[in-house]
Structure formats: C-alpha cells, structure tokens
N, CA, C and O of each residue as an XYZ file, in Angstrom:
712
protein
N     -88.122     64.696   -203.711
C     -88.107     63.552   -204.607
C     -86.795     62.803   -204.401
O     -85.694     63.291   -204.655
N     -87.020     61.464   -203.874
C     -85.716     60.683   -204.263
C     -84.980     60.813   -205.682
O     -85.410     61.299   -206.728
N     -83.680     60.205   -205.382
C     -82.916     60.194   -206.685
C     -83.578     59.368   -207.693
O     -84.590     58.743   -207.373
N     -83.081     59.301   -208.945
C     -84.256     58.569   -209.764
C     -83.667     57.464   -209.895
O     -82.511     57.310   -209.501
N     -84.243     56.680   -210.371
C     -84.548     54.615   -210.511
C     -84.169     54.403   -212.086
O     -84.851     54.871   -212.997
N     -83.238     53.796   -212.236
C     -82.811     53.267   -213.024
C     -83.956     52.772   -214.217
O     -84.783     52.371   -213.399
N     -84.435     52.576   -215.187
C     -85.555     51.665   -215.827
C     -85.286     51.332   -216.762
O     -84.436     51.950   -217.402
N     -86.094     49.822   -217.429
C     -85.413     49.359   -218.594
C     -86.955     48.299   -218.710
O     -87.419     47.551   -217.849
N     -87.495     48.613   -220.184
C     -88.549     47.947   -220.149
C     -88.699     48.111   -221.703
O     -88.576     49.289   -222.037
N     -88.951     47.173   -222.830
C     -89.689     46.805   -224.036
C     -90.221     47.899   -224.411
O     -90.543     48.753   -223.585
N     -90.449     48.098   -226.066
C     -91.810     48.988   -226.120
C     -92.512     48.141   -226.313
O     -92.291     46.963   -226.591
N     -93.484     48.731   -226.169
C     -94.819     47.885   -226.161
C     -96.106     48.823   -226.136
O     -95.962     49.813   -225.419
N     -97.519     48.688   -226.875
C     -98.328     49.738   -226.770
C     -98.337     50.096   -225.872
O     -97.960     51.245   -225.641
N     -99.049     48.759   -224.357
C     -99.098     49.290   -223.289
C     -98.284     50.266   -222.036
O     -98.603     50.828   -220.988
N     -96.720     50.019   -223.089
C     -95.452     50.953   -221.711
C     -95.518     52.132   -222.331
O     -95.109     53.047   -221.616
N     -96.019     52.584   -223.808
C     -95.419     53.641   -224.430
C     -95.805     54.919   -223.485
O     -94.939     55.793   -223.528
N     -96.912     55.213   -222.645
C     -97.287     56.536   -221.979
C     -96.108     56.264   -220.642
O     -95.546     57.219   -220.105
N     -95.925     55.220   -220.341
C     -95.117     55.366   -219.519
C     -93.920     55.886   -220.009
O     -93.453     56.965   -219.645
N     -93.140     54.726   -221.279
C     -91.991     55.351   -221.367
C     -91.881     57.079   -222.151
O     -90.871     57.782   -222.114
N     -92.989     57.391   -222.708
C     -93.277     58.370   -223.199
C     -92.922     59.627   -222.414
O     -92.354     60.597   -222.916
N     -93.413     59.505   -220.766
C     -93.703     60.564   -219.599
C     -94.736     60.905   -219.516
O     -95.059     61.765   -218.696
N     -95.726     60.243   -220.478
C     -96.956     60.747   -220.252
C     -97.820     60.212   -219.343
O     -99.041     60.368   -219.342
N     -96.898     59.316   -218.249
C     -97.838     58.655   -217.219
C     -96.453     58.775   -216.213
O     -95.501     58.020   -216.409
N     -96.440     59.488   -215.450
C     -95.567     59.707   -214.320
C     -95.768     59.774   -212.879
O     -96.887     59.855   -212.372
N     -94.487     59.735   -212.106
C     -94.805     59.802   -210.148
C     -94.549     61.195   -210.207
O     -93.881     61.695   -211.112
N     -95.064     61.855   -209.260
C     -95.061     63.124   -208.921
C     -93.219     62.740   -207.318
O     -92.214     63.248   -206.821
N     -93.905     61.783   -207.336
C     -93.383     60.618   -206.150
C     -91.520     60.279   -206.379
O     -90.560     60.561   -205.662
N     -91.609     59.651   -207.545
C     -90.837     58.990   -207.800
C     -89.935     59.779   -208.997
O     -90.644     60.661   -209.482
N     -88.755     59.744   -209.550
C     -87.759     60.269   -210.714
C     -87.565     59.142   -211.323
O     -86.724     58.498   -210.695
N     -88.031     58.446   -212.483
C     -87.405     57.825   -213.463
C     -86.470     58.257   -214.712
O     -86.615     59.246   -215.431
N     -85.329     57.113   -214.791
C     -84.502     57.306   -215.883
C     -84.992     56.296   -216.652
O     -84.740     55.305   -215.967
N     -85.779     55.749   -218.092
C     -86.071     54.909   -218.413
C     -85.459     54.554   -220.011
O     -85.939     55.098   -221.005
N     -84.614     53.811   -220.063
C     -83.733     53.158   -221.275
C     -84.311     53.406   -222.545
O     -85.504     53.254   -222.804
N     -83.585     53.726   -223.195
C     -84.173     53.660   -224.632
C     -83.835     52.572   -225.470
O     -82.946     52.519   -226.320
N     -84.825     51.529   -225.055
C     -84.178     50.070   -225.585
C     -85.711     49.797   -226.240
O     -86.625     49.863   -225.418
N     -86.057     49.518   -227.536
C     -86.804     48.830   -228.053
C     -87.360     47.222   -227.595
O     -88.514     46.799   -227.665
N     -86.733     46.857   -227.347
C     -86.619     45.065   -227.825
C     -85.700     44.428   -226.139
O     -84.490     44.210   -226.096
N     -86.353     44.308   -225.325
C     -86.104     44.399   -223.621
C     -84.863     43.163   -223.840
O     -83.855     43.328   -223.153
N     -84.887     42.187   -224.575
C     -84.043     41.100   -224.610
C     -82.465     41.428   -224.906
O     -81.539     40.839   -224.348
N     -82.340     42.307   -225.728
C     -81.155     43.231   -226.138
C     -80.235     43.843   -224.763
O     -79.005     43.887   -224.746
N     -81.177     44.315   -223.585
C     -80.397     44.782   -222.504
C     -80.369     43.412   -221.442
O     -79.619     43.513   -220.470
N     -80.894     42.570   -221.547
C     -80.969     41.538   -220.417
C     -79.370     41.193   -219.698
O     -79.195     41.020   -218.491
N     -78.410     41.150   -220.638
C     -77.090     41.228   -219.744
C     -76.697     42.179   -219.067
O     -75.962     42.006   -218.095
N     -77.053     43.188   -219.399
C     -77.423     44.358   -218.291
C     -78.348     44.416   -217.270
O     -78.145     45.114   -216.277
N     -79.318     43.771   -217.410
C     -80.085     43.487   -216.230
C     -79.604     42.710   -215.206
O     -79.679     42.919   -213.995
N     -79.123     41.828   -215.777
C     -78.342     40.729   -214.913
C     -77.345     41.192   -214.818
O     -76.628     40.210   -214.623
N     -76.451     42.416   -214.811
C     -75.321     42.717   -214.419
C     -75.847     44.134   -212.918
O     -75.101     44.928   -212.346
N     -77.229     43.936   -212.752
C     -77.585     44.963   -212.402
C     -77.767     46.266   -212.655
O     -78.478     46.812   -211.812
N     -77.266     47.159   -213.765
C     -77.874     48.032   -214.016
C     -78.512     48.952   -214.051
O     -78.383     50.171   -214.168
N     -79.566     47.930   -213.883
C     -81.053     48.895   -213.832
C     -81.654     48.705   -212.290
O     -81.059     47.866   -211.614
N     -82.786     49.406   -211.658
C     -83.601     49.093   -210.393
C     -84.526     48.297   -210.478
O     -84.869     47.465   -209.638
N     -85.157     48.594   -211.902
C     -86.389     48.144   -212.335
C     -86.027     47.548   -213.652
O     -85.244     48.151   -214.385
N     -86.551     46.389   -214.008
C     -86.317     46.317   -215.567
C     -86.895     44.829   -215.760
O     -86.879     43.955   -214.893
N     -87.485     44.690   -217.253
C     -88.289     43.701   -217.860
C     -86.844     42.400   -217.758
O     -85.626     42.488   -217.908
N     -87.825     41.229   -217.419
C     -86.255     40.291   -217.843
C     -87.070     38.674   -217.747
O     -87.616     38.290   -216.713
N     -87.020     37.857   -219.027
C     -87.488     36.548   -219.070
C     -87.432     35.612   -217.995
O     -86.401     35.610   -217.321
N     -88.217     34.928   -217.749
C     -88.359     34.108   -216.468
C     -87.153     33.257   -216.919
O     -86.316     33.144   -216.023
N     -86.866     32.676   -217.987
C     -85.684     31.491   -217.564
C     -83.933     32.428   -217.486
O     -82.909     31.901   -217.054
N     -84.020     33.711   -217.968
C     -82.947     34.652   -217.735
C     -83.164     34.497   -216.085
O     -82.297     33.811   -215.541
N     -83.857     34.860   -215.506
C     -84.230     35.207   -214.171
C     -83.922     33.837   -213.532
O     -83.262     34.031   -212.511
N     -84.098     32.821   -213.698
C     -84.020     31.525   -213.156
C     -82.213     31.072   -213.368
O     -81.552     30.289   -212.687
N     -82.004     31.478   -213.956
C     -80.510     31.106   -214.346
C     -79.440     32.146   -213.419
O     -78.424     31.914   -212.763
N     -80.089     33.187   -213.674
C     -79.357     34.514   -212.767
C     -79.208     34.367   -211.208
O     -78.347     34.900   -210.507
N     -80.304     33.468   -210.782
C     -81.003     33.638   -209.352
C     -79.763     31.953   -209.094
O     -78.902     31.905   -208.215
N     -79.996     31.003   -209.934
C     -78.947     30.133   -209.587
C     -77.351     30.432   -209.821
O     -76.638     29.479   -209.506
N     -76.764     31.424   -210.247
C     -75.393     31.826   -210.099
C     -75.424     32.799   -208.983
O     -74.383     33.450   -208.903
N     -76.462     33.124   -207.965
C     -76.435     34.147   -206.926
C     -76.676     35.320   -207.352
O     -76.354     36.090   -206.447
N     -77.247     36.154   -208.645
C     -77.423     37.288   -209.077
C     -78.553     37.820   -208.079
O     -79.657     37.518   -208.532
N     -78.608     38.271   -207.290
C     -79.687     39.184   -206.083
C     -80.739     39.897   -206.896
O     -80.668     41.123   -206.808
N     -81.501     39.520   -207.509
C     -82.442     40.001   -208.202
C     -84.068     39.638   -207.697
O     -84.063     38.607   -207.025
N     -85.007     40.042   -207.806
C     -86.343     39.818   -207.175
C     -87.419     39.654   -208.331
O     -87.354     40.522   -209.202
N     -88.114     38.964   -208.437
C     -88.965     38.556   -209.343
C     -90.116     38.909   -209.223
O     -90.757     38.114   -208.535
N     -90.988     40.205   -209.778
C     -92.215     40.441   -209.900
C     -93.051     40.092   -210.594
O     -93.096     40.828   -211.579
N     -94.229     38.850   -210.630
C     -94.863     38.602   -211.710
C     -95.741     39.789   -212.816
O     -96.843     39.767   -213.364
N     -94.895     40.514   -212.790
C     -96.020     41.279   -213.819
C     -95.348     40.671   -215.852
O     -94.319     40.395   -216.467
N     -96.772     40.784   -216.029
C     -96.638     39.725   -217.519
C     -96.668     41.269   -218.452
O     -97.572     42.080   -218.656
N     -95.316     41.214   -218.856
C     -95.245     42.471   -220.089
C     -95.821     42.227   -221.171
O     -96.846     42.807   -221.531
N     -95.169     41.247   -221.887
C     -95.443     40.525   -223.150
C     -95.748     39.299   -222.703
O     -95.079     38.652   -221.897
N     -96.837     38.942   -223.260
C     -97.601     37.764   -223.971
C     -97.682     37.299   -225.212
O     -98.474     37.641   -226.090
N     -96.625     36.311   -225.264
C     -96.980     35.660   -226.672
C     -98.539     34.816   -227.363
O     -99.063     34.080   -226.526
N     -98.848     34.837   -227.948
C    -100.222     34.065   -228.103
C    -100.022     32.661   -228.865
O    -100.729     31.656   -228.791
N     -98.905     32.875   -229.587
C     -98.954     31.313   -230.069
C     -97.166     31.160   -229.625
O     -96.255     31.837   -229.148
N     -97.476     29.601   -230.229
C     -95.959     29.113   -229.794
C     -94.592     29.241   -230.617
O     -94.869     29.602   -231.761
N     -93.367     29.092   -230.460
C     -92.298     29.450   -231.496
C     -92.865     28.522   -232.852
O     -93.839     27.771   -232.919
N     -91.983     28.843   -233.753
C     -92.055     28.305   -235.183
C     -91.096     27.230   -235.170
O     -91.219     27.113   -233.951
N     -90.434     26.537   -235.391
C     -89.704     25.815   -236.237
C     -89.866     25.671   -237.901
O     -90.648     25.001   -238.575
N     -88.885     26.508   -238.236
C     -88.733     26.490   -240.021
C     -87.427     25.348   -240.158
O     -86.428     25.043   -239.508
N     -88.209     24.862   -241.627
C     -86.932     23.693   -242.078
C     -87.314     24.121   -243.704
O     -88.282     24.797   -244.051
N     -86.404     23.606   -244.470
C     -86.550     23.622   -245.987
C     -87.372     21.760   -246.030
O     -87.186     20.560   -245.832
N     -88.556     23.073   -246.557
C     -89.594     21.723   -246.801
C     -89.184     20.810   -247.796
O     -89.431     19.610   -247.672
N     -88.424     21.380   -249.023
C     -87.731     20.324   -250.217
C     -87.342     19.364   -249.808
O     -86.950     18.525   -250.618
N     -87.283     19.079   -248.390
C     -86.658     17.854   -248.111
C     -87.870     16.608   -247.534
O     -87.693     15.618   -246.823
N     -88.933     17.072   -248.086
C     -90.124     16.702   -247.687
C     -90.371     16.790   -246.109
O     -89.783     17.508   -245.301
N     -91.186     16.058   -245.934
C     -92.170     16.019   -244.407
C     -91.382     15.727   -243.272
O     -90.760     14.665   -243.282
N     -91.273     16.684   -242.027
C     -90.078     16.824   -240.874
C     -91.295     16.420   -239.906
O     -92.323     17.093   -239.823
N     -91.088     15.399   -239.282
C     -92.090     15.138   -238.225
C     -90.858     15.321   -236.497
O     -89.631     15.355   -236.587
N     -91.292     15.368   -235.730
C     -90.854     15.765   -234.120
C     -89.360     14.547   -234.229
O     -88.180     14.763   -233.953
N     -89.863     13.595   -234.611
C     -88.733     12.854   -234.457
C     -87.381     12.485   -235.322
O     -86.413     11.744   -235.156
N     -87.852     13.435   -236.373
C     -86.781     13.082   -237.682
C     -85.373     14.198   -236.825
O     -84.163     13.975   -236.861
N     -85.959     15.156   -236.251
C     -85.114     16.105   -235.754
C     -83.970     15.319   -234.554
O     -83.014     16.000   -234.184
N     -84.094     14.243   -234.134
C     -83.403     13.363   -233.168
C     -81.758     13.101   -234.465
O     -81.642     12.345   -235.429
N     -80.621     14.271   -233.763
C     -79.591     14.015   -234.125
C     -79.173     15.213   -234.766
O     -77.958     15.349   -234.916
N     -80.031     16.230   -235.231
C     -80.186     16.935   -236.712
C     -79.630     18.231   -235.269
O     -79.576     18.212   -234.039
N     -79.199     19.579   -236.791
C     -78.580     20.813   -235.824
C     -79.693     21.250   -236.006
O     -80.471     20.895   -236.890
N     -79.903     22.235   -235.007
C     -81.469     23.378   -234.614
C     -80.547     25.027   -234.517
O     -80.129     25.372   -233.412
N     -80.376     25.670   -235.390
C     -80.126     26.912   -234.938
C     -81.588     28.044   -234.064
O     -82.744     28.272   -234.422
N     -80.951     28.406   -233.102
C     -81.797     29.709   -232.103
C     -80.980     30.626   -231.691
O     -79.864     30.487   -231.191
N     -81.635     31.673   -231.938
C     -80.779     33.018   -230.688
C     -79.828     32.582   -229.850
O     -78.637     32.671   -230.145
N     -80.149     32.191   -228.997
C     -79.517     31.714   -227.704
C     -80.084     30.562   -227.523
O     -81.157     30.351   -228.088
N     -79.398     29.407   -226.566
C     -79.780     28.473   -226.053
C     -80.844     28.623   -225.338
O     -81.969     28.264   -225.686
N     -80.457     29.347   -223.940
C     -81.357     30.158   -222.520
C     -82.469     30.714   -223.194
O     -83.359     30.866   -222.357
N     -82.877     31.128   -224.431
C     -83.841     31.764   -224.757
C     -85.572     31.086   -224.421
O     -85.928     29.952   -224.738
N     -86.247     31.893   -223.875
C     -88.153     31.943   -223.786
C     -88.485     30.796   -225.098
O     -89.091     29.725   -225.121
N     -87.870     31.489   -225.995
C     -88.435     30.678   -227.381
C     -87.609     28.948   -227.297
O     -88.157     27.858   -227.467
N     -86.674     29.135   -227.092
C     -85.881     27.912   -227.285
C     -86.034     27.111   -226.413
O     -86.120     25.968   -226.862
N     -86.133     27.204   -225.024
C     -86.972     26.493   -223.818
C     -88.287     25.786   -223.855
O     -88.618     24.743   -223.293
N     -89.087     26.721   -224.779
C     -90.434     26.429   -225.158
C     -90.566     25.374   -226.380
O     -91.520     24.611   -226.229
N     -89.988     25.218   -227.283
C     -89.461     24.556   -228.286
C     -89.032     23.216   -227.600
O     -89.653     22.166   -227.763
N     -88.299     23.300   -227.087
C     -87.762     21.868   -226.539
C     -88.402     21.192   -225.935
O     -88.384     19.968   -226.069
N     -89.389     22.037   -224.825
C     -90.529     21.634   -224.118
C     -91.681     20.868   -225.516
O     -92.209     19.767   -225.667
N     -91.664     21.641   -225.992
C     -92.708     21.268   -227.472
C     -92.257     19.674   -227.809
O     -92.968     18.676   -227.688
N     -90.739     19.750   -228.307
C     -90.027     18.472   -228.623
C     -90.026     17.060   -227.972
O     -90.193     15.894   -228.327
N     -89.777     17.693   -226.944
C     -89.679     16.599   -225.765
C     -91.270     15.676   -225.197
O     -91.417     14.495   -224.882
N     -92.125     16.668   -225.248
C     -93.850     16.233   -225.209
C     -93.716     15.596   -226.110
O     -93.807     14.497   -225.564
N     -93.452     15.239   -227.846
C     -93.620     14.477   -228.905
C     -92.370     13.599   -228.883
O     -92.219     13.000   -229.948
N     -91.394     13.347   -227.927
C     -91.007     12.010   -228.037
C     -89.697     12.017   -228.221
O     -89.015     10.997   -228.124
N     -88.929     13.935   -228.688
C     -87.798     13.768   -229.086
C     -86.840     13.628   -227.447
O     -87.015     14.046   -226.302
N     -85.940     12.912   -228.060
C     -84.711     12.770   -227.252
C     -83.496     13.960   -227.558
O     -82.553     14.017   -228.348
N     -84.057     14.899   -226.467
C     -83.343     16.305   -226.827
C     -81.907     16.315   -226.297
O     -81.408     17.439   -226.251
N     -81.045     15.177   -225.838
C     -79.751     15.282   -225.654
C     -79.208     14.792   -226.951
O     -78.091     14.279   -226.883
N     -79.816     14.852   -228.191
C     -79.515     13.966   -229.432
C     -79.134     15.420   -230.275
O     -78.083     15.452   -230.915
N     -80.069     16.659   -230.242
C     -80.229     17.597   -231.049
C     -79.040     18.150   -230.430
O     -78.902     18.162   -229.207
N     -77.813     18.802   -231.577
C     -77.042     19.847   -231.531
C     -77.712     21.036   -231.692
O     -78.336     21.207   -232.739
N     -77.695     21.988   -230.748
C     -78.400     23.272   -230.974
C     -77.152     24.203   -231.582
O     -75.991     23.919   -231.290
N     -77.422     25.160   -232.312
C     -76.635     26.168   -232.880
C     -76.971     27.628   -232.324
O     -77.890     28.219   -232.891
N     -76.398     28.185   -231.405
C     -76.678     29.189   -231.066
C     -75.802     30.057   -231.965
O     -74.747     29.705   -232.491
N     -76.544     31.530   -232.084
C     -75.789     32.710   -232.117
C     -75.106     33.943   -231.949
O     -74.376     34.763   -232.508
N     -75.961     33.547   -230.452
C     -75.645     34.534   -229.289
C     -75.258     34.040   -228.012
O     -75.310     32.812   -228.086
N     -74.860     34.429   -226.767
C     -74.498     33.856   -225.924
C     -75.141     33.996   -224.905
O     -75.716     35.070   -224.725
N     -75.262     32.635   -223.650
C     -76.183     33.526   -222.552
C     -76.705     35.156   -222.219
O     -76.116     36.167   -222.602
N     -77.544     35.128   -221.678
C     -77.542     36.723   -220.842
C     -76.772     36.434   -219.784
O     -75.896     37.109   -219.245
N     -77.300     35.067   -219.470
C     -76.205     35.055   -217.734
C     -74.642     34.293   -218.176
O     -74.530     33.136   -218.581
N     -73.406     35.375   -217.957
C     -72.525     35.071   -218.725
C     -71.702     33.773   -218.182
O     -71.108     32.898   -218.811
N     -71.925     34.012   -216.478
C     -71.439     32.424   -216.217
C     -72.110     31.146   -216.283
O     -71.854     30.107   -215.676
N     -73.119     31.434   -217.223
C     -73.921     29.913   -217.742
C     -72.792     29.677   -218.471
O     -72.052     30.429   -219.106
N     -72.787     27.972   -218.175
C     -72.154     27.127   -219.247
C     -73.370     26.334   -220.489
O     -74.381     25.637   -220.406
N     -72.765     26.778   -221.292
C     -74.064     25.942   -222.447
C     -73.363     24.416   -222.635
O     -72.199     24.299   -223.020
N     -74.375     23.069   -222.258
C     -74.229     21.922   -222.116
C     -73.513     21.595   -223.737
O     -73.684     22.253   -224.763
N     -72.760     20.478   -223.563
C     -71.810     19.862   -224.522
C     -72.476     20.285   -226.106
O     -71.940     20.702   -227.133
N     -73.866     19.965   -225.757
C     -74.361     19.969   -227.552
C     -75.075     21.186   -227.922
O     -76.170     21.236   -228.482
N     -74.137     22.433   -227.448
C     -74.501     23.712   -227.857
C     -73.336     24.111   -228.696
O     -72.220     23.759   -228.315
N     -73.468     24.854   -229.872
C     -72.202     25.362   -230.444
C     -72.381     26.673   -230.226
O     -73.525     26.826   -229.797
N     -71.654     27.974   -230.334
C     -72.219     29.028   -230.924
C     -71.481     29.145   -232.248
O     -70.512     28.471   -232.598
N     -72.204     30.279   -233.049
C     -71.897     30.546   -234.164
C     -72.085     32.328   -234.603
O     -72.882     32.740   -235.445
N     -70.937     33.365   -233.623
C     -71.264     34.630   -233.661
C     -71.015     35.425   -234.991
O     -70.077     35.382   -235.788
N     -72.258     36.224   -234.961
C     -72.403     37.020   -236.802
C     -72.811     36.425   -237.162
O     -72.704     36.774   -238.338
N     -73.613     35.149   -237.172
C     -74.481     34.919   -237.990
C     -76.207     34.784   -237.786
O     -76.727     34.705   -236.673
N     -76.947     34.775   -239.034
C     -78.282     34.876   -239.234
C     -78.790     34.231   -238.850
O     -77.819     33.596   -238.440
N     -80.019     33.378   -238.355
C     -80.608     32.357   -238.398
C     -81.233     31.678   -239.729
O     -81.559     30.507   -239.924
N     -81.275     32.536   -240.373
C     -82.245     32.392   -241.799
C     -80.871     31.728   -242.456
O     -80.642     30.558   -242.762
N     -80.054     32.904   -242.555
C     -78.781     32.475   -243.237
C     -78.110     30.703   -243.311
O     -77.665     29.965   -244.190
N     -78.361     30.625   -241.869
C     -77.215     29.276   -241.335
C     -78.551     27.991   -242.337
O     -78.191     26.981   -242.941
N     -79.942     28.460   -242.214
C     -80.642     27.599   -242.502
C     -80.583     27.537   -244.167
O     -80.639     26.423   -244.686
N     -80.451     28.944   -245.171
C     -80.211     28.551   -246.388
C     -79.393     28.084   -246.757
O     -79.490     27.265   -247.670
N     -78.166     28.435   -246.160
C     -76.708     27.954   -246.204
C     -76.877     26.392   -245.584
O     -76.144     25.463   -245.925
N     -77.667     26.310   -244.885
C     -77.353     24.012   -244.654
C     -76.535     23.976   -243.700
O     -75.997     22.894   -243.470
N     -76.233     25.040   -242.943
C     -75.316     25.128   -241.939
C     -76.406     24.022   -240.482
O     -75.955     23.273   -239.616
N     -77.598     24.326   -240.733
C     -78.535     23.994   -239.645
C     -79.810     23.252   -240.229
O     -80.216     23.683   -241.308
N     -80.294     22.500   -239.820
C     -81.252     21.436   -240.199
C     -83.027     22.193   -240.176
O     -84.032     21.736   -240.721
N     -82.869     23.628   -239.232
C     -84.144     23.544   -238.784
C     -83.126     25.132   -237.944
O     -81.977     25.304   -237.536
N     -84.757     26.221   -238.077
C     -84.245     27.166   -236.660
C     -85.441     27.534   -236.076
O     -86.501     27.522   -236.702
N     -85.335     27.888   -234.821
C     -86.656     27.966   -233.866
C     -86.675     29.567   -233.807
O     -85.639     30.027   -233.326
N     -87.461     30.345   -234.125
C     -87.806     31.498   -234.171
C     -89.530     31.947   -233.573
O     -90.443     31.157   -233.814
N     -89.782     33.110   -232.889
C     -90.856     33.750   -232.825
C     -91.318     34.380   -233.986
O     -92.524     34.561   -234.153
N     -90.305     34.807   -234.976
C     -90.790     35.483   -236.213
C     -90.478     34.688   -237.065
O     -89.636     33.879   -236.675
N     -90.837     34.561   -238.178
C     -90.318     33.692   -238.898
C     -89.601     34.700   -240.020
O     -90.100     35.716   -240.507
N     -88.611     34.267   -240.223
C     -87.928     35.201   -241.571
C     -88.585     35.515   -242.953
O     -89.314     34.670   -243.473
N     -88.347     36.679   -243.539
C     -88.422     36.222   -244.760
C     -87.934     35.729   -245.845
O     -88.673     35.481   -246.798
C-alpha cells in the first residue's frame, strides 16, 4: 500500500460511508479531515494541504490565477437547489434589485459561491454592482486576493448582527438566520 493521501471533504449523507471507513481502497491509505463544513478548510486547500479535497469553483478560479498548482475535478459534492437569500429589515418597506444601488450588503466573504451568485442575481436585474459596498467578515480563502476598493471587512462579526445593528443594509446568506 502506498503512503496515505491526504483528504478533506464536507459531510454530507452521500461522503458519510466514505468518511466513516465504511467504503474503503484495499488499494489506497486515506487520512480524511475531520471537517464538517468543507468551506472552513478551503485556505488549507489552497495552501495545499490536502491531495484530495472539496473546494468551490470560484476558490479554485482565483487560486489557479495567483499560480496555486491545483487540478480541477468536476465532481459536484453539494448541490444547492435554490438560490442565496438576501434578508433586509422589511420595516423599511419594499427593497426592489435597484434600491440596493449604493446601500452596504454584508456576506461571509466577498469570493464566496453565495456572494458571486447574488451579484450575478443583481446584475441580471439592472443593479450597478460597482455602486454596492459589500461588508465582508471573513477574508479570502486565496490570501493573495485583493478585495476591490468597495469591500470592507468587518472581523468577529455576525451577519445577522451587522444587519440588526444597521451596520448593513441587506446580507446575502444560504441560510437565513434566525
């Protein structure tokens, strides 16, 4: 048996026999991460790390343009089925695509699946997305990304939080808080 392979992959129903051992190489030695939530290690992925490991196509696209030697296998881990959320405090009545032209957007990260997708969303309805200050709260995965002029970050804080607090106009989430 070769030495074993580094691994780093989500749970997910479908990995659990894998990461479990209950689906193994007779072939192969895996070491496989004990990481819940695959997005959590992605600067590790991109620092190399791992041999094998789950990692977002625009992480991967960003990595591959600073020269990170990484190889891209289409296999689809997670599938989202619907699209991010955008939450706003409705008290302020009716937020249509374009009221957001100027307004802060807190997200995870800038680089984020969700936040890419969002903008894509924005931009189809008309917004002029060099207008929106985004509020991040985390920082690239790929650490020599520069986040463009109208990114802030804001580390330790919530997303929910920045939005009750008025810190942020609006935040783009896959989950929505409670």
């Amino acid at each position: 048996m070769t030495a074993p392979l580094e691994v780093m992959l989500g749970s997910y129903p479908h990995t659990e026999a894998f990461k479990s051992g209950r689906v193994r190489s007779d072939e192969v030695a895996l070491n496989i991460a004990d990481v819940t939530a695959a997005p959590s290690a992605f600067r590790q992925v991109v620092a190399l790390k791992y041999d094998i490991a789950e990692l977002s196509v625009p992480t991967f696209l960003i990595a591959r343009s600073k020269g990170v030697p990484l190889v891209l296998l289409p296999a689809d881990l997670f599938k989202r089925a619907k699209p991010p959320e955008l939450i706003y405090d409705s008290s302020h009545g009716l937020l249509r695509p374009q009221d957001l032209q100027g307004k802060r957007i807190g997200v995870a990260y800038y680089t984020a699946t969700t936040t890419i997708w969002m903008q894509c969303l924005l931009g189809n309805a008309g917004v002029d997305l060099a207008t929106i200050h985004w509020v991040a709260v985390e920082g690239p995965h790929v650490t020599s990304f520069q986040d463009p002029a109208n990114v802030v970050r804001v580390a330790g804080k919530a997303l929910a939080d920045l939005l009750r607090g008025g810190d942020v106009d609006a935040i783009v989430t896959a989950s929505p808080p409670p």
